[in-house]
N, C-alpha and C positions, 0 to 999 in steps of 0.2 A: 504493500500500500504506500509505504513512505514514498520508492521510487517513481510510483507512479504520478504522486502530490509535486513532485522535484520537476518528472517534468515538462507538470503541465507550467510548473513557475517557467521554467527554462523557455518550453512554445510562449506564454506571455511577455517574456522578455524580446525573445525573438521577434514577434510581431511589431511590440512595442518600438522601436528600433527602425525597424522600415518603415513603419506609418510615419515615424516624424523625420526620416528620409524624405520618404514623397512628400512631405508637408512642409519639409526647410525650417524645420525646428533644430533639428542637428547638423551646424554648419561644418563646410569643410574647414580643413587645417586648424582643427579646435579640438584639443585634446578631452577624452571625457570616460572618467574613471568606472569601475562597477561599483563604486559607493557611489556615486553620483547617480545612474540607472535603478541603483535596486532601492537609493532614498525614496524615489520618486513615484515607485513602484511596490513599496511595503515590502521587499521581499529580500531574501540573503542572497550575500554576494555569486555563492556557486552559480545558480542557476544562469545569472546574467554572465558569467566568465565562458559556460557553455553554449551559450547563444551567441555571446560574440564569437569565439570560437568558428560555428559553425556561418557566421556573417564572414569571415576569414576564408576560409574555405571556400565560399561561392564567390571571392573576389570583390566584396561589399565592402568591408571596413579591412582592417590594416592594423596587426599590435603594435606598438610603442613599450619596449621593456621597462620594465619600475614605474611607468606613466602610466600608459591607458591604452585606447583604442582610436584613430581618428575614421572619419570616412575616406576612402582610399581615392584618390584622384587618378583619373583616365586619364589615357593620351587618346585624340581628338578620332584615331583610328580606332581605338577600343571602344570610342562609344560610336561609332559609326558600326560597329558589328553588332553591337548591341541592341541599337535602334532598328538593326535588319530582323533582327531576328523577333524584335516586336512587331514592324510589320508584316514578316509574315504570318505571325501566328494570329494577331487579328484580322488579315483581312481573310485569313479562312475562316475566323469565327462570324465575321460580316457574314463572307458566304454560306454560309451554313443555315443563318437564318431561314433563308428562303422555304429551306426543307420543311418548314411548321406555317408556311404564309398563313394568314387566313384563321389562325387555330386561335384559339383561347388565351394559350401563353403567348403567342408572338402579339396579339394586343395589345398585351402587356407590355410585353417588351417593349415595343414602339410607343407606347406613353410613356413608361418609366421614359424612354433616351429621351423624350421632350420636355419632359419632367426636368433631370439634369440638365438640361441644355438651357431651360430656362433659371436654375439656379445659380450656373455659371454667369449668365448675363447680370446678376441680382449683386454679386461677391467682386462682379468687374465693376458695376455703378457704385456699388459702398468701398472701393478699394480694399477688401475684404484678400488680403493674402492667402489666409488659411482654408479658407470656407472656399476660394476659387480652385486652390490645389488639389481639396479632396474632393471638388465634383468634377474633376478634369480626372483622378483617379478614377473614379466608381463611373465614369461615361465606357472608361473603355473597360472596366473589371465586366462591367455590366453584360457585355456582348461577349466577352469572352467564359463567363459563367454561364448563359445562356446554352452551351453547346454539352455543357455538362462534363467535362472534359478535366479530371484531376489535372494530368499531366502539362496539357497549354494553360491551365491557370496558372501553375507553377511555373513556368515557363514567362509567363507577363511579369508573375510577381516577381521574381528576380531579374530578371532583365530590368524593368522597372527602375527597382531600386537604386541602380546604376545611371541609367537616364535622367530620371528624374533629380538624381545630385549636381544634374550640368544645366536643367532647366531653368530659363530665362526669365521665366514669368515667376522666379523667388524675387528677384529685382522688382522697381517699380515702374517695368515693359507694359504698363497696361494698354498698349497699340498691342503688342502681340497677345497679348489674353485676348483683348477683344478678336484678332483674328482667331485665335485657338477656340472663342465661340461660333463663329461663324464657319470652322471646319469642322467643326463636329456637326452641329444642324444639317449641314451637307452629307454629313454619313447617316444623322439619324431618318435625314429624308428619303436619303436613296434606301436607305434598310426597311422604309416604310413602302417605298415601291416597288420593293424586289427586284432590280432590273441588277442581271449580274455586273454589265459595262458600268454601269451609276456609280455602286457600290466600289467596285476597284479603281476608280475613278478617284472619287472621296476620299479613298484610303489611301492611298498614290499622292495627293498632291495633300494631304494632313502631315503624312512622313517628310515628305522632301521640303513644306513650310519650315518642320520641326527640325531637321538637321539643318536647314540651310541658318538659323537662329541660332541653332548651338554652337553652330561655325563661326559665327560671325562674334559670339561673347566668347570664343577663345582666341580669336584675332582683336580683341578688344581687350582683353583683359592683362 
């Protein structure tokens, strides 16, 4: 029982960790200890040492010996494979959709993406940092949970974490949020009209907005 209590703390840790990755709570080149993680979080140090641990391992975070952990900075080619391998995996979850048009849950589906899509635009008018990060996460977690697919979730989620540490819109880019609204409504449209060209379409020029941004805040920075 005990191990099993340890490590659901540990998955806790874990998540906890990438969520405020994706959300730019935890900046780069800033050191941050597992007393600091497990203060934050009520819980003993082990659990969080094995989760970063395991944030090491998929190339996320980065030890600092006697220090801590920081989040591990890409070279501009590492996060260009990264970013591949998220578009591919959603824009087969995009396609995918089609397979249930019409059916009860893709109704769904397609409210919920508009749903998001209008919360996004709510977090870009209040300058809302946090609140725009994580509908910009859950737009695409959305479609790619939809397929049901343990493995391409995991596959967003870590890729993800890595992207999203180079993302532009932690700045105060609110031109490119506002376009990063405007390319998603364009996936959630096409995903409402089934049209396979639409959909890869969307997906296609959301990617190549997204890297051509992240290129540009590394030649900037």
């Amino acid at each position: 029982m005990a191990i099993i209590i340890r490590e659901s703390f540990k998955t806790q840790a874990y998540n906890y960790i990438k969520q405020c990755i994706s959300e730019g709570t935890l900046e780069k080149n800033v050191v941050y200890t597992e007393t600091y993680i497990s203060g934050i979080l009520g819980i003993s140090r082990t659990p969080v040492r094995e989760a970063v641990l395991q944030l090491v391992s998929e190339d996320i975070a980065e030890l600092k010996p006697n220090k801590g952990f920081v989040i591990k900075n890409h070279s501009m080619d590492e996060i260009t494979e990264y970013l591949e391998v998220r578009r591919a995996v959603e824009l087969f979850a995009g396609m995918q959709t089609m397979k249930t048009r019409g059916t009860k849950e893709w109704n769904e589906l397609t409210d919920r993406l508009r749903t998001i899509v209008k919360s996004s635009e709510e977090a870009v008018i209040n300058r809302d940092l946090t609140g725009f990060a994580r509908a910009d996460a859950e737009f695409h977690q959305t479609v790619v949970d939809y397929t049901g697919n343990r493995l391409l979730k995991r596959m967003l989620s870590d890729s993800r974490a890595i992207t999203d540490a180079s993302a532009v819109y932690r700045d105060t880019d609110y031109r490119r949020q506002a376009d990063i609204v405007k390319e998603h409504k364009m996936i959630a449209d096409a995903v409402r009209r089934g049209e396979r060209y639409d959909i890869a379409k969307a997906y296609d020029y959301h990617f190549d907005m997204c890297l051509k941004a992240i290129r540009r805040a590394y030649e900037e920075a």
